[in-house]
N, C-alpha and C positions, 0 to 999 in steps of 0.2 A: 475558460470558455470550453475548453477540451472535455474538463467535467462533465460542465452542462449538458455536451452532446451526447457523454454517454449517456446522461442519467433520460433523456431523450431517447437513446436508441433501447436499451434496457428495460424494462419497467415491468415492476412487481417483482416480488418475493426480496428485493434491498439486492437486484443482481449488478445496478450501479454502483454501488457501494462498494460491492465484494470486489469488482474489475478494478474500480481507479485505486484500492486498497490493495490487491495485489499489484498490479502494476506498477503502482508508486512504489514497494516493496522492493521490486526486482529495482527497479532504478536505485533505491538507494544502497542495494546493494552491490551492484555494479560501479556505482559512483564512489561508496566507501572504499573498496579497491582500487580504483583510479586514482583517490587521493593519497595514496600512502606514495606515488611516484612524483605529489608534486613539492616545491621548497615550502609554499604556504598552505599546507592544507586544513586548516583550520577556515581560512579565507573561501577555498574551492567547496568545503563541507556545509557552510553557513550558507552561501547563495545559493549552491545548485540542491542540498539534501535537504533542507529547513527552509530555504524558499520555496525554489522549484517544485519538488517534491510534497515539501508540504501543505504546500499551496494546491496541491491536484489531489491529496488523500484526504478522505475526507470523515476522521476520526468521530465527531461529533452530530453527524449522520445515522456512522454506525449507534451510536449512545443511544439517540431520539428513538431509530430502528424497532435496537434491542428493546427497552424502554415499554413503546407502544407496544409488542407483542408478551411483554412477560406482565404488561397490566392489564391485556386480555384475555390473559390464561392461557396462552398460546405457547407453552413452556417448551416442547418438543423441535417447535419453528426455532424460534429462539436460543436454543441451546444447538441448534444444527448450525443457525445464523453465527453465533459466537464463536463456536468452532470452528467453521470454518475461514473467518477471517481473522483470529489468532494463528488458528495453525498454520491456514492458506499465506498470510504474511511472512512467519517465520520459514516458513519453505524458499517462497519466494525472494524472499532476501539473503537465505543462504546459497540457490539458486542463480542468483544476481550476482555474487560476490565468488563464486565457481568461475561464471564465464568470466567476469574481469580476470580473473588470477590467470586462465586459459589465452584470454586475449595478450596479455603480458608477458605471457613466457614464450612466444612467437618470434 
């Protein structure tokens, strides 16, 4: 439901996509952090990074996105769009996994 409102408050250019895509990012990386302190983390990793989380990113969005604008020639959108939600993720989840380590050494 979260989703949906961004995808609601956002609209055009796929700027819902990129939001719950980073977003979801920073979470999992703050949670994959979190779970190195717990006895099951395999348990805490499946519910909260692969449900939770992946239940709010919304991978196959981006796919459609990308997809429609590289079958309308629109190669320049599309390679800005790709980029930045490869890169924007990978930031955001090393980002994520910073403040947890920060949160835990308090």
């Amino acid at each position: 439901m979260l989703r949906a409102g961004i995808g609601q408050l956002f609209v055009g250019f796929g700027w819902s996509t990129i939001l719950v895509n980073l977003l979801g990012a920073f979470m999992i990386g703050l949670l994959a952090r979190s779970a190195e302190g717990f006895s099951e983390p395999e348990l805490f990793k499946a519910f909260w990074m692969i449900g939770i989380c992946g239940g709010f990113t919304t991978f196959s969005a981006f796919g459609m996105e990308l997809f429609e604008w590289l079958a309308n020639g629109r190669w320049r959108i599309a390679i800005l769009y790709a980029t930045t939600n490869i890169l924007g993720t990978l930031l955001f989840v090393f980002v994520g996994y910073r403040l947890g380590t920060w949160l835990n050494s308090g």
